[in-house]
N, C-alpha and C positions, 0 to 999 in steps of 0.2 A: 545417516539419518534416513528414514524411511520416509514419501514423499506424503505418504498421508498420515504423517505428524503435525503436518501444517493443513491446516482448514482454512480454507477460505468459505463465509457463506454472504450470500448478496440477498440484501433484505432491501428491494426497494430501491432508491438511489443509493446503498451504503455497501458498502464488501466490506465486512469484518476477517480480520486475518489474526490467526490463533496459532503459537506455536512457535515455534524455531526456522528463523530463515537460514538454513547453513549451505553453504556453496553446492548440495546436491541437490538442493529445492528449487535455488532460484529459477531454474528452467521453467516448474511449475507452475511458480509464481507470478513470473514473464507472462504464459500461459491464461491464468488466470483475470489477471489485470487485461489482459487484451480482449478477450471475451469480457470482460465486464463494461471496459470504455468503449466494446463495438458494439451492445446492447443497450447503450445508454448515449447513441452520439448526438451531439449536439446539444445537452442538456449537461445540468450539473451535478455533478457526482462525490463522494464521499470514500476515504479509504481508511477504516479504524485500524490503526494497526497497534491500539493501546496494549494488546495483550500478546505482544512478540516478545520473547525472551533473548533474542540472538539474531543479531541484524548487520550483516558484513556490507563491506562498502559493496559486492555485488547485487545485495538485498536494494540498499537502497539506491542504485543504479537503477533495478528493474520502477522501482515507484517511482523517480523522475522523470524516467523514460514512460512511466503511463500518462504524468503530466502532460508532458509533452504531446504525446499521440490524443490525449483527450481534446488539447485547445487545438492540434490541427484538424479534428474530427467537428469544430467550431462549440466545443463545450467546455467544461472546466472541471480538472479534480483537484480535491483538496484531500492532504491527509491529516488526518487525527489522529494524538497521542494528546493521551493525560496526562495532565501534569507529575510528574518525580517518575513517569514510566522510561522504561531504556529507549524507545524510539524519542521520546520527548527530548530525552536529554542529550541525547544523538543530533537530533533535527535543529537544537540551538548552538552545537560543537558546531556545527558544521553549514548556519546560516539559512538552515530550511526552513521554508514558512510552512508551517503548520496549526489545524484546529485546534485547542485542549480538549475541546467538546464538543460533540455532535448529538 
């Protein structure tokens, strides 16, 4: 997959992520999320990631791991998925607290 199949756009406290995370993107993504929770530290931030089609355990490595770097940066991210979306139903397989809606 070509790395700009995945969008990431940050509107404000929110980075929307669009597209397929498949194991060539994550770097990207990694990437992305780190520049978003370093422009936003200390404050409360948001990750929609309703409109992912394709989200490997390393996908959602990389978004725990922004959690994480957010509250040690003394802020908070949350992610977003809609309800019946694949990160939703991912995020409840596998005990992740997650938005429905932002």
């Amino acid at each position: 997959m070509d790395a700009r199949a995945l969008e990431c756009t940050a509107r404000g406290d929110v980075l929307r992520v669009v597209g397929s995370v498949d194991e060539d993107v994550v770097p990207v993504l990694r990437e992305r999320l780190a520049d978003f929770v370093a422009a936003h530290r200390g404050r409360m931030v948001w990750v929609d990631v309703s409109e992912v089609d394709f989200l490997p355990s390393a996908g959602i490595g990389a978004l725990v791991g922004a959690q994480g770097a957010a509250v040690r940066a003394g802020g908070l991210l949350t992610l977003v998925a809609e309800p019946g979306t694949l990160p939703a139903r991912v995020f409840a397989l596998m005990g992740i607290e997650h938005d429905p809606t932002r």
